[in-house]
C-alpha distance (Angstrom), angle and dihedral (degrees) to the residues before:
residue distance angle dihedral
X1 . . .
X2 4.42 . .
X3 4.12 96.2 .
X4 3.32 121.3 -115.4
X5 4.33 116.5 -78.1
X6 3.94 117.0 -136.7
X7 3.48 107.2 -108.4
X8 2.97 139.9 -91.2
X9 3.85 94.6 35.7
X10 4.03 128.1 -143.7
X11 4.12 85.1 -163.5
X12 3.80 110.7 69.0
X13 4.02 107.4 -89.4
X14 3.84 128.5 -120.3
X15 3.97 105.0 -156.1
X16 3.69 111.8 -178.2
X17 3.49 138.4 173.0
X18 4.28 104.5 -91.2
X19 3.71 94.1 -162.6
X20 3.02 101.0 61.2
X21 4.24 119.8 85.3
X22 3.88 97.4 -153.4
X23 3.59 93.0 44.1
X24 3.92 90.6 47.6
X25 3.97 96.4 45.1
X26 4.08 91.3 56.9
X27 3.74 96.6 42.1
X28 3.67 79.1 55.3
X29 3.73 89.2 63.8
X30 3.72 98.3 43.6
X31 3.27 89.8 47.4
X32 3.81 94.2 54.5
X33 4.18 85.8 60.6
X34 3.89 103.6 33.7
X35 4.10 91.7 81.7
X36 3.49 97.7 170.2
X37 3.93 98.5 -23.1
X38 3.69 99.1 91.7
X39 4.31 136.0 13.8
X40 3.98 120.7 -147.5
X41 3.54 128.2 -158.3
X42 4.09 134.2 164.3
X43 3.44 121.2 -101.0
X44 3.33 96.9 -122.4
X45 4.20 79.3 66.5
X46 3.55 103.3 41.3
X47 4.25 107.1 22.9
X48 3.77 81.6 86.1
X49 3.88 93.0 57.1
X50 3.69 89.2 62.4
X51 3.80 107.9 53.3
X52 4.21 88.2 169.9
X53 4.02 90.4 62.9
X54 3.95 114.8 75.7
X55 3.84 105.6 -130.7
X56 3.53 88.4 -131.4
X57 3.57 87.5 68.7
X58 3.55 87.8 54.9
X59 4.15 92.3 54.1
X60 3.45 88.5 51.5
X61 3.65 105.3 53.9
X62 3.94 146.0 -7.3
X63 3.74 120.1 -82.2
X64 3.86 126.9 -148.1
X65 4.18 108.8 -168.6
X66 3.34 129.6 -175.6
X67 3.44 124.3 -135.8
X68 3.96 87.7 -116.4
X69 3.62 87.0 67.2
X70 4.08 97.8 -106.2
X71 4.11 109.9 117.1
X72 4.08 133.7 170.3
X73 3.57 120.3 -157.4
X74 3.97 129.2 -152.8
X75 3.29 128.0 13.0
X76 3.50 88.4 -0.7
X77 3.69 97.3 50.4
X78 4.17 88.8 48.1
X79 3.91 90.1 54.8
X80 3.31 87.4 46.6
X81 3.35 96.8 59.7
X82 3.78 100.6 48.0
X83 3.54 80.8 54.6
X84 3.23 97.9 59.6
X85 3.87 101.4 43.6
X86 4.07 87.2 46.0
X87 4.15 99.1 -114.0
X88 3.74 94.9 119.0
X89 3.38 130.9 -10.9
X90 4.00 100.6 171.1
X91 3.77 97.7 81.8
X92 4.02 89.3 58.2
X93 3.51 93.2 54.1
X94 4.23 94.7 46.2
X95 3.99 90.5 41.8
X96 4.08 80.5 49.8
X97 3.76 95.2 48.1
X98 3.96 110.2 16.5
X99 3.76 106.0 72.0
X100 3.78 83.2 -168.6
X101 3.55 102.5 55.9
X102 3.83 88.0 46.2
X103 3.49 96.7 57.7
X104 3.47 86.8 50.5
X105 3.43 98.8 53.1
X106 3.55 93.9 47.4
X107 3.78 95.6 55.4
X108 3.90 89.9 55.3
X109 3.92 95.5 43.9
X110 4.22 89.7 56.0
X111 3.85 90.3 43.2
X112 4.30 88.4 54.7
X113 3.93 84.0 39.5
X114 4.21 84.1 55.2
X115 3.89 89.3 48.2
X116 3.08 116.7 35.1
X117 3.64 99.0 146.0
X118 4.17 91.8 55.7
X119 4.09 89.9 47.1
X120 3.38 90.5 51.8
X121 3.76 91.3 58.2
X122 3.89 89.3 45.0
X123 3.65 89.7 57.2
X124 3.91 93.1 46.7
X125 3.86 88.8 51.3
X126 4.00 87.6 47.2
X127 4.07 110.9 36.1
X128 4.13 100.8 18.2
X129 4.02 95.3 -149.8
X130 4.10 94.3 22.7
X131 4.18 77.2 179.9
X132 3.98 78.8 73.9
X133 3.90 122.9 75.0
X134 3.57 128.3 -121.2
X135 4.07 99.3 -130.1
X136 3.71 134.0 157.3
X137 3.57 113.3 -150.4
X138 4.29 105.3 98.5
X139 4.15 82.9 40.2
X140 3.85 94.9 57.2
X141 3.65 84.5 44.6
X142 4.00 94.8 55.6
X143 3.65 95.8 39.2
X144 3.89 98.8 50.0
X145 3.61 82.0 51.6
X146 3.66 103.4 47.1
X147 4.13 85.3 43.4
X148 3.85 79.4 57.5
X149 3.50 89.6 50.5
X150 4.18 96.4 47.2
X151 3.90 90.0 51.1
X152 4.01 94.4 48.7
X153 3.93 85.1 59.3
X154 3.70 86.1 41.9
X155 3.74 95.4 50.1
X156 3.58 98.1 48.5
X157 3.91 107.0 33.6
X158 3.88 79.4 59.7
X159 3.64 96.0 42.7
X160 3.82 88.7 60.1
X161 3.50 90.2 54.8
X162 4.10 112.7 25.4
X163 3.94 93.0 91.9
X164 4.16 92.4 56.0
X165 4.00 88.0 46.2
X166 3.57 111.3 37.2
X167 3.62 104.5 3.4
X168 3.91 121.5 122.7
X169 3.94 86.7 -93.6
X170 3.51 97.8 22.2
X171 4.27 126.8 102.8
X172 4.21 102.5 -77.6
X173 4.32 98.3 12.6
X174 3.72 99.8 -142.9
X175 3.90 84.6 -142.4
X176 4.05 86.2 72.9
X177 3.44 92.3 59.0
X178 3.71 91.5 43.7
X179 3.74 85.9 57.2
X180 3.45 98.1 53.7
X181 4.08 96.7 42.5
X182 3.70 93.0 52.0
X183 3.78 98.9 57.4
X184 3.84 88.3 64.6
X185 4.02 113.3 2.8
X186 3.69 134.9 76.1
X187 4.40 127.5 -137.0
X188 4.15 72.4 -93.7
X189 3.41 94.8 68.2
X190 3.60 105.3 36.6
X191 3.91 104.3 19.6
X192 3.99 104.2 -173.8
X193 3.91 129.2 128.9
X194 3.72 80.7 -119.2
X195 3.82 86.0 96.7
X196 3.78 88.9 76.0
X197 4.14 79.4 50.7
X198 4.15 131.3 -155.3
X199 3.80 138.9 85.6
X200 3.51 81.2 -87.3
X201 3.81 99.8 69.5
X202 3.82 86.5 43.9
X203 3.43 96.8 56.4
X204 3.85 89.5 45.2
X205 4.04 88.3 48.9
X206 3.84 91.9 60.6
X207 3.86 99.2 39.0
X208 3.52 95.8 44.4
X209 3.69 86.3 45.6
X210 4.01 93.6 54.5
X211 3.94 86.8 37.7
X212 3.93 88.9 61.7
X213 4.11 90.6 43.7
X214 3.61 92.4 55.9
X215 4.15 82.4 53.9
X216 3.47 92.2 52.5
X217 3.44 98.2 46.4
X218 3.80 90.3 50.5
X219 4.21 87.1 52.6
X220 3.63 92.5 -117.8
X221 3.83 123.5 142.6
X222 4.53 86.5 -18.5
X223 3.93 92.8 -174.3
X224 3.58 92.4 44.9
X225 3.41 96.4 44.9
X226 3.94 94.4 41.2
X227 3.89 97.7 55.5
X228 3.87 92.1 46.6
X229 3.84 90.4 55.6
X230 3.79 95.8 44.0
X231 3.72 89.4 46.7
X232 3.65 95.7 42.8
X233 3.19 95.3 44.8
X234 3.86 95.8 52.3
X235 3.95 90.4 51.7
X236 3.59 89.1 72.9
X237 3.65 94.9 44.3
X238 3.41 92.9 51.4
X239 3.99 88.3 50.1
X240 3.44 91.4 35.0
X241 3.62 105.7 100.3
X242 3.74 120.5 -159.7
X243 3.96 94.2 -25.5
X244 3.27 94.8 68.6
X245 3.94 106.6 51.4
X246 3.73 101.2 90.1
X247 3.75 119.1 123.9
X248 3.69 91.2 -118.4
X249 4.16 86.2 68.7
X250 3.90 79.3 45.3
X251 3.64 94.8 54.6
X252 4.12 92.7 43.6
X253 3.80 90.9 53.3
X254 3.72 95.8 49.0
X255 3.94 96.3 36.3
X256 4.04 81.1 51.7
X257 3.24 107.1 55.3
X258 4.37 93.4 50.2
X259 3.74 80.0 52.9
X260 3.43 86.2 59.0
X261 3.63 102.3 48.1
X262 3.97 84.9 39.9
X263 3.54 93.9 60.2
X264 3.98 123.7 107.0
X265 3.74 114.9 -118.5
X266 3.70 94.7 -126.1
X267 3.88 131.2 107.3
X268 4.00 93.1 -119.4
X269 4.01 115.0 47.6
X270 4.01 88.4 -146.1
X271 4.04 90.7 44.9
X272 3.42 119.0 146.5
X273 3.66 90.2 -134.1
X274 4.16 96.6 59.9
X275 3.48 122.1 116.1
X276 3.76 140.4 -112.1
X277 4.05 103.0 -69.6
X278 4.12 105.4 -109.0
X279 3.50 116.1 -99.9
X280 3.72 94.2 -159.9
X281 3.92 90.8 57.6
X282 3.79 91.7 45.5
X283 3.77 87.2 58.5
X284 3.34 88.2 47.5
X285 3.78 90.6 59.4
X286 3.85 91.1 45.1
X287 3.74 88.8 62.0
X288 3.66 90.7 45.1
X289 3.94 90.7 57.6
X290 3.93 100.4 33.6
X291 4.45 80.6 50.9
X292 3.23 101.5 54.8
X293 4.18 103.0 50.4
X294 3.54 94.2 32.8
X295 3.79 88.7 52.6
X296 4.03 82.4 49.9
X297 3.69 88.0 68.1
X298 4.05 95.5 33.9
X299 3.85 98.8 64.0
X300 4.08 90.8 43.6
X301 3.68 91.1 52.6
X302 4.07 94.8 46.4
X303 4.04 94.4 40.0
X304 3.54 87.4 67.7
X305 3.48 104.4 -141.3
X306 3.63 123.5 161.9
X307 3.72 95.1 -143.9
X308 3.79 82.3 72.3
X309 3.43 102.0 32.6
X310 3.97 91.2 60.9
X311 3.98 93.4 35.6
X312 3.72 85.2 -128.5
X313 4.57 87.8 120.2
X314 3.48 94.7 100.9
X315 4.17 83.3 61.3
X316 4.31 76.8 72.5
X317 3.54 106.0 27.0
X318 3.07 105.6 78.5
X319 3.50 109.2 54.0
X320 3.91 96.7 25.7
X321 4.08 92.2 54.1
X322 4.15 118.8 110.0
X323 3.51 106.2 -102.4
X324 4.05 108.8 10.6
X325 3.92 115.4 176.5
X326 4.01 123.7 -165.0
X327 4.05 98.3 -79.0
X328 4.02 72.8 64.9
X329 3.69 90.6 56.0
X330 4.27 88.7 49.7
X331 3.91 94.3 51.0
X332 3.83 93.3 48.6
X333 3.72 88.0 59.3
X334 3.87 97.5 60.2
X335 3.69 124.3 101.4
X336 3.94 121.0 -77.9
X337 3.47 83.1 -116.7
X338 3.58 101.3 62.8
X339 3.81 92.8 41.2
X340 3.98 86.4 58.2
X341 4.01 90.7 52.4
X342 3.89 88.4 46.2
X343 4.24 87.0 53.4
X344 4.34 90.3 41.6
X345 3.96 83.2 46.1
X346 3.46 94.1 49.3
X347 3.80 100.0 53.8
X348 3.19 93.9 41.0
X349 4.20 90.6 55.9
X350 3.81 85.5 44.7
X351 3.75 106.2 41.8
X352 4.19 87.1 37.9
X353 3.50 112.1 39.7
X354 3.67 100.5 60.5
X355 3.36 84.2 53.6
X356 4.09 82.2 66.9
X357 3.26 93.1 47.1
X358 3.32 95.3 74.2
X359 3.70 97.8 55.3
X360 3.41 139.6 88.3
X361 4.22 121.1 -80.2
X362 3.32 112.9 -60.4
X363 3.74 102.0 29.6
X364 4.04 86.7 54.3
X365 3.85 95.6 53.6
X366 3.81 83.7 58.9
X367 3.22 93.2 57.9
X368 3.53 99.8 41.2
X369 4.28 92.0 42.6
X370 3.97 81.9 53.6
X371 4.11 97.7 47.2
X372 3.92 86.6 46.5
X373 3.96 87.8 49.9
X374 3.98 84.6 52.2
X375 3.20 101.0 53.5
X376 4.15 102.4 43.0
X377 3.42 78.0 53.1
X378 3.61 95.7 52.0
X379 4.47 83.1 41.5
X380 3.62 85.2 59.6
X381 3.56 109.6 62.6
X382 4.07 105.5 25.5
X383 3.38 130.7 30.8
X384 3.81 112.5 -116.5
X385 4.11 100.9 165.3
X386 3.91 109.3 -133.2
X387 4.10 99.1 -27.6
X388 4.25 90.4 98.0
X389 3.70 93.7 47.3
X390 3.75 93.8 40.6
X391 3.93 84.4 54.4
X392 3.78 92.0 51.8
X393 3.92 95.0 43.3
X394 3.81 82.7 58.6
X395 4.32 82.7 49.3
X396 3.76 91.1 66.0
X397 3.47 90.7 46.6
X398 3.93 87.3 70.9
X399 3.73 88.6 51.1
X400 4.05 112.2 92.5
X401 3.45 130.3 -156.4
X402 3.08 109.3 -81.0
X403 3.93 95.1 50.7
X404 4.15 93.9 52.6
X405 3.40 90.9 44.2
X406 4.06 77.1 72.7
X407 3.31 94.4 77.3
X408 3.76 102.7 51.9
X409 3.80 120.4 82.0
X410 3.38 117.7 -77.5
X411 3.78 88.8 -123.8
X412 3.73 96.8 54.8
X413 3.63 104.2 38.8
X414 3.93 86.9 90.4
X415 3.52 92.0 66.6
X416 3.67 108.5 47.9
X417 3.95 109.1 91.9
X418 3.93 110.5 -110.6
X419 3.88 125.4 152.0
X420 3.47 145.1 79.0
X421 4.28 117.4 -37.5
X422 3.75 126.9 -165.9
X423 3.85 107.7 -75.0
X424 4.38 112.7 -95.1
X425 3.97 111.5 -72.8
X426 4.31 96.7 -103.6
X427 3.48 91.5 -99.2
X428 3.03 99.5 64.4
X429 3.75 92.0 39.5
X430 3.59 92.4 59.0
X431 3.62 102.7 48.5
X432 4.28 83.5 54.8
X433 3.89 90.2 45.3
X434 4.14 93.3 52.1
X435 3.78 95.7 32.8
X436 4.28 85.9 47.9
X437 3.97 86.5 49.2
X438 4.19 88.8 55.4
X439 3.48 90.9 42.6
X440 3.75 98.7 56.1
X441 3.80 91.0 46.7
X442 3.64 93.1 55.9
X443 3.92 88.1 40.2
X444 4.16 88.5 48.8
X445 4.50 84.1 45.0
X446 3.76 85.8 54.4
X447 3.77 97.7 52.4
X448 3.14 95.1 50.0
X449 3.52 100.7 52.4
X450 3.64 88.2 50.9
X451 3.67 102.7 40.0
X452 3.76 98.5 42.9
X453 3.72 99.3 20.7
X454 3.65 86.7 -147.0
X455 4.08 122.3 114.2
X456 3.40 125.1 -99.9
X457 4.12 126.8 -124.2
X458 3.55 122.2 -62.6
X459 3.68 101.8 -102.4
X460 4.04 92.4 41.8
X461 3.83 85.1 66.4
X462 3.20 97.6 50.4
X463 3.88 94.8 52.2
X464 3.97 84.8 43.8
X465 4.19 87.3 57.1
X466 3.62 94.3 48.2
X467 3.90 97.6 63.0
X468 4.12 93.5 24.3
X469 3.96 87.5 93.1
X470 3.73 86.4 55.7
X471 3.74 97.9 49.4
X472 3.59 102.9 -138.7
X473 3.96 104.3 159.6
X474 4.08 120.8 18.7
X475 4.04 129.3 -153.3
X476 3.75 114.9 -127.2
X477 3.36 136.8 -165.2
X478 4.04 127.2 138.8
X479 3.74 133.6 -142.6
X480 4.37 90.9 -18.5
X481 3.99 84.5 173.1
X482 4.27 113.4 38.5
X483 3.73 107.7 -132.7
X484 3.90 103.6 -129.0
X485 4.14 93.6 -171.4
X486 4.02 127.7 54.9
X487 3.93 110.9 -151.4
X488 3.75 116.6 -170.3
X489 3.79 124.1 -159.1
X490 3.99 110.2 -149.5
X491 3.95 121.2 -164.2
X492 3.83 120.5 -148.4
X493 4.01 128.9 177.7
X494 3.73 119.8 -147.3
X495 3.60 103.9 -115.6
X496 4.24 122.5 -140.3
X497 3.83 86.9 -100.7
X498 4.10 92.2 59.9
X499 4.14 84.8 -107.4
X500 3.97 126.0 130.4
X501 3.44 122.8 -119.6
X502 3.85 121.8 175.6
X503 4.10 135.1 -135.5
X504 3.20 115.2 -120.7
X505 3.75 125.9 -146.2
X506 3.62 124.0 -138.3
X507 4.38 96.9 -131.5
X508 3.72 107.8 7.7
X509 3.62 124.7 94.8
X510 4.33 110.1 -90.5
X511 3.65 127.2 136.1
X512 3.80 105.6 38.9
X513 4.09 94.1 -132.0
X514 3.99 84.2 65.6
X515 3.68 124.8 81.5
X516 3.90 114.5 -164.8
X517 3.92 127.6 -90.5
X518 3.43 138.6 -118.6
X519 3.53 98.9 -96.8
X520 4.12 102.8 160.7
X521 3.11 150.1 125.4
X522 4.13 73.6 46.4
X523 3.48 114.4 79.9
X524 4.05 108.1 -130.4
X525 3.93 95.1 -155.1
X526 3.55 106.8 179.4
X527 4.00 94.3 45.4
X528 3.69 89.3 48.3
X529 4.10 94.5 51.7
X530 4.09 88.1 49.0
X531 3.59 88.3 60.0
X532 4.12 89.1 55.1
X533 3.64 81.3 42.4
X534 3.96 96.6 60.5
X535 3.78 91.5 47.9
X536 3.85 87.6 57.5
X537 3.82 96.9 40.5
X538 4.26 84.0 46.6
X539 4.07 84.6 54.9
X540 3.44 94.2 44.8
X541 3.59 92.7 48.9
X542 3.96 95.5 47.5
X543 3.87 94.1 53.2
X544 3.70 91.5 45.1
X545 3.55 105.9 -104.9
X546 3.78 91.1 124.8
X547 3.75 121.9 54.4
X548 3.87 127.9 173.8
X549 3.59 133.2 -73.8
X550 4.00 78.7 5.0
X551 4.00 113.4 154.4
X552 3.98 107.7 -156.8
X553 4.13 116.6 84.8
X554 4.03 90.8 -166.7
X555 3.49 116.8 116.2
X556 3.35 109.5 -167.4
X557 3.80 128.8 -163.3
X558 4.14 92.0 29.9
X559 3.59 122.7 104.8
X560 3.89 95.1 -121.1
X561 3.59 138.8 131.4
X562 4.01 102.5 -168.3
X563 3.82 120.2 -175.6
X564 4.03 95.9 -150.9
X565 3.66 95.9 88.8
X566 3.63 88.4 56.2
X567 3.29 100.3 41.7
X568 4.15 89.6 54.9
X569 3.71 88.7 56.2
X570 4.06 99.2 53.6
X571 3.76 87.7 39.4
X572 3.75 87.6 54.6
X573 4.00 93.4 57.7
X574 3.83 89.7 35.5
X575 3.94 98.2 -111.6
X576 3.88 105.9 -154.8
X577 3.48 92.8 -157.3
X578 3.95 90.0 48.7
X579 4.01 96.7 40.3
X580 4.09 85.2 52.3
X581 4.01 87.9 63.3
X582 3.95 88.3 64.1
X583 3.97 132.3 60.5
X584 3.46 100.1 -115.8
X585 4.03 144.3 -16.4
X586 3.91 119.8 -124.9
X587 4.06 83.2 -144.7
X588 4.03 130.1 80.0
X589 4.01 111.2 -101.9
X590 3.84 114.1 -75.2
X591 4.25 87.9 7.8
X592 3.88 118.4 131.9
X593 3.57 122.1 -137.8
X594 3.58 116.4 -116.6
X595 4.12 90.4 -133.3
X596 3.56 136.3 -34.5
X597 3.95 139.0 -131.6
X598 3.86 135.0 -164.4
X599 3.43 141.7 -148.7
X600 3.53 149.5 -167.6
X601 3.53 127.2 -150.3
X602 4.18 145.5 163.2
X603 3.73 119.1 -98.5
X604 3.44 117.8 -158.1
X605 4.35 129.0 169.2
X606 4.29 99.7 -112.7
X607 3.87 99.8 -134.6
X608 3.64 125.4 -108.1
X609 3.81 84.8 -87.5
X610 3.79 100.7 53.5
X611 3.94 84.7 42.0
X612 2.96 95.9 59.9
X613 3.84 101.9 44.5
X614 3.92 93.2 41.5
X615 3.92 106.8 29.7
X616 4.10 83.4 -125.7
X617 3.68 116.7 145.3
X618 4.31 79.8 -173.5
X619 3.85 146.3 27.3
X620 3.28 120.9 -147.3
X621 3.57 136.2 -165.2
X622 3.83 126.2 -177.1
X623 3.65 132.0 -106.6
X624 3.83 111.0 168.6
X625 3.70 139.7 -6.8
X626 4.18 125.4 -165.2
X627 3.63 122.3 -146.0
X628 3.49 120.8 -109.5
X629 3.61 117.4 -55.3
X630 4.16 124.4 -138.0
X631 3.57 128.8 -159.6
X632 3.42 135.8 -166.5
X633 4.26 114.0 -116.3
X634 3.79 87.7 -136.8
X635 4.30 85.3 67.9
């Protein structure tokens, strides 16, 4: 309980009602933030200070006096204290001006001051220890450094890789697409450090990507470090080509850039000198997280699909995903049953919890506990390189203070600076209130498009085309149609003694005796676009665009980019940067294969039966084989 203030007071005076339990447990909390702002006392200390107020007024309702003598009570006395302390200082100025929103306001205050007893049940059920204040300060801190964290693994699972894929010999050069964009575009339209061109600048890109992670992780120079990561990371998605489109790079970019604007402008992220954490950027983030999984259940429910609709998708997902591994194998075993509880469960985590999430306290750590449990579950049986863990960094961003300071030690939880700071100098207050504004217009574009699938106004698309080169706000929306069918596309050289021999890929599903690795939080980008790859060559193939023995890979009329007829051209001059992309090469080093051949064919996890009698993790059964493939040396 706040102790007792001499009176009279030359700080304004908080004079409450000290019987009462609710009112005590939240003057506990503003008491925790007032510092030297504000002084409480009971009224059965201070109502006889103030002969002109009628006690009774002060059993019926809170009282905020100044120490001129003037005083509200209320609503009015509530918003004044937020005001005061520096939480909120918007509903003073409405209650002030809004005649409205004051009546309003009063109504609700006199029905919590009738039931006190049922509001302080509500407030149990929505803030746990209301006594305890919702701040920000040690959760900025451990999400700037966990975003730190998700780029590093960004940075350098693509650094191992970026040559082979958009290198100047690699699968999609990014110095094509740099050709085309510069006939007609601007740095605007296609903002990438690719302008300054070579395998050079993408190897710088990456490294001095991951260089500025480790920075960020280590809390030095955050807004420095922040903006160089977003924007390095964006020039190779920009450049990327097709590898680079998934909604994980999506969710990165947009993630990034709040971090950015979340940041304190201070050389040390745990200075003693940053600012109060921005509400309006936290919200921001909130809508980020609650978008993205409810949008998960949104685009199954509106593609129709009866693999969703009768919760039976998990029957197929688990064997028919991109990169399964052998926990995969396990889950697919388990009775129809429990797969159709898994699906139920799922919706009802991602249709529900984001619901939570935009609650107070304890409701929200609900629903971020049961997104995290989603997604390690998700981590667990597929291989999905940094997307789950980027989804639960944005989890502990819902989690205040108070809740992570849970998970420290009891005995050093006392030193590790929490509370309330000084609010952001304007400047910086600004910049976050415009740059929030343009956010939420592209967020409320983006909705739309996906809810209503119908195109906004005129002028709205043309604001949404000026920052879509930038990538400021993503649409999401996972496996809307289940794929029921798993075709695989297998490599082989022709070897000098007219013999096949096949490539084999380091993640992807190949030799049936081998059930995938775990590959994440790195992003395997080639094996992942062969799997998109399959489903178009299995599409092609059932409407008769592919026939046996046949030599061309084009398939003309479908709105495709694959990467196989690519990759059959630098395997056929024995690319280095290419041939590192893949496990291993049926040919001697620097050895050319004398022509090469494809085929398609239909995965399937054997059952625990066939495993067992067989060793097979897979069966296979073919679909369609090309004839052997020629290329010129001068490829």
């Amino acid at each position: 309980m706040p102790p007792s203030a001499p009176l009279p007071t030359d700080r304004p005076l908080v004079v409450w009602d000290g019987e009462c339990w609710f009112c005590r447990r939240w003057m506990k909390r503003y008491h925790a933030l007032a510092g030297d702002r504000l002084d409480f006392a009971p009224l059965s200390d201070a109502a006889e200070h103030f002969p002109t107020i009628p006690r009774a007024d002060f059993e019926r309702a809170i009282h905020l006096i100044s120490p001129d003598g003037t005083h509200v009570s209320g609503a009015a006395a509530m918003f004044g204290i937020m005001d005061r302390l520096g939480l909120r200082r918007w509903p003073l100025r409405l209650y002030r001006h809004l005649p409205p929103f004051r009546g309003v306001t009063n109504v609700l205050y006199r029905w919590i001051a009738g039931h006190r007893a049922a509001a302080n049940t509500i407030s149990t059920l929505a803030w746990g220890r209301v006594e305890t204040p919702s701040t920000w300060l040690l959760t900025r801190r451990v999400f700037l450094r966990l975003m730190g964290l998700i780029y590093l693994i960004a940075f350098v699972s693509l650094g191992t890789q970026v040559l082979g894929l958009i290198g100047s010999q690699g699968l999609h050069p990014a110095e094509v697409f740099m050709n085309a964009v510069s006939e007609h575009e601007s740095w605007w339209r296609a903002p990438t450090m690719q302008w300054l061109g070579g395998d050079g600048m993408l190897t710088a890109t990456w490294i001095i990507g991951a260089v500025s992670a480790c920075l960020l992780m280590l809390g030095v120079l955050p807004l420095l470090c922040s903006a160089v990561c977003w924007a390095m990371y964006l020039s190779l998605v920009t450049a990327g080509s097709v590898f680079l489109q998934y909604q994980w790079d999506a969710l990165l970019l947009e993630a990034g850039i709040l971090a950015v604007l979340w940041c304190p402008w201070t050389w040390r992220l745990n200075s003693i000198h940053a600012r109060r954490p921005s509400r309006l950027i936290h919200w921001l983030i909130v809508i980020l997280l609650a978008r993205l999984v409810v949008f998960a259940s949104i685009v199954k429910l509106q593609s129709g699909d009866p693999a969703w609709a009768d919760c039976t998708a998990l029957s197929y997902h688990f064997w028919t995903q991109p990169l399964p591994w052998w926990p995969a194998w396990v889950a697919s075993t388990m009775p129809a049953s429990v797969l159709r509880f898994g699906c139920i469960l799922m919706f009802i985590i991602e249709l529900g919890a984001p619901i939570l999430l935009l609650l107070p306290r304890l409701p929200r750590t609900i629903g971020a506990g049961a997104i995290i449990l989603l997604m390690l579950g998700i981590a667990a049986t597929g291989n999905y390189g940094f997307f789950n863990w980027l989804t639960i960094v944005l989890c502990i961003a819902m989690l205040d203070d108070a809740v992570l300071l849970m998970l420290w030690p009891r005995v050093v939880r006392s030193t590790i600076s929490v509370g309330l700071r000084a609010a952001p100098i304007w400047q910086a207050s600004w910049l976050r209130r415009v740059s929030g504004v343009v956010l939420l217009s592209l967020v409320g574009i983006v909705v739309w498009h996906q809810t209503a699938h119908a195109s906004v106004t005129a002028p709205l698309q043309s604001w949404d085309r000026a920052f879509a080169p930038w990538r400021l706000v993503g649409g999401y929306g996972l496996f809307a149609s289940m794929t029921k069918t798993r075709p695989e596309i297998t490599i082989e050289a022709q070897l000098a003694d007219g013999s096949w021999a096949p490539y084999v890929f380091r993640w992807k599903a190949g030799p049936l005796d081998r059930v995938g690795r775990l590959s994440q939080p790195g992003m395997p980008r080639l094996d992942w676009q062969l799997w998109f790859d399959g489903l178009s060559y299995e599409r092609a193939w059932e409407s008769g665009a592919l026939r046996p023995g046949q030599r061309g890979l084009r398939l003309t009329g479908r709105k495709i980019d694959p990467v196989l007829p690519q990759l059959l051209r630098r395997l056929a001059v024995g690319d280095p940067a290419v041939l590192q992309l893949l496990e291993s090469s049926p040919l001697g080093p620097g050895e050319r294969p004398a022509a090469l051949r494809w085929h398609l064919d239909q995965y399937r996890f054997t059952s625990p039966q066939e495993r067992s009698a067989t060793g097979d993790w897979w069966s296979a059964e073919r679909l369609y084989r090309s004839g052997p493939l020629r290329y010129s040396p001068q490829l």
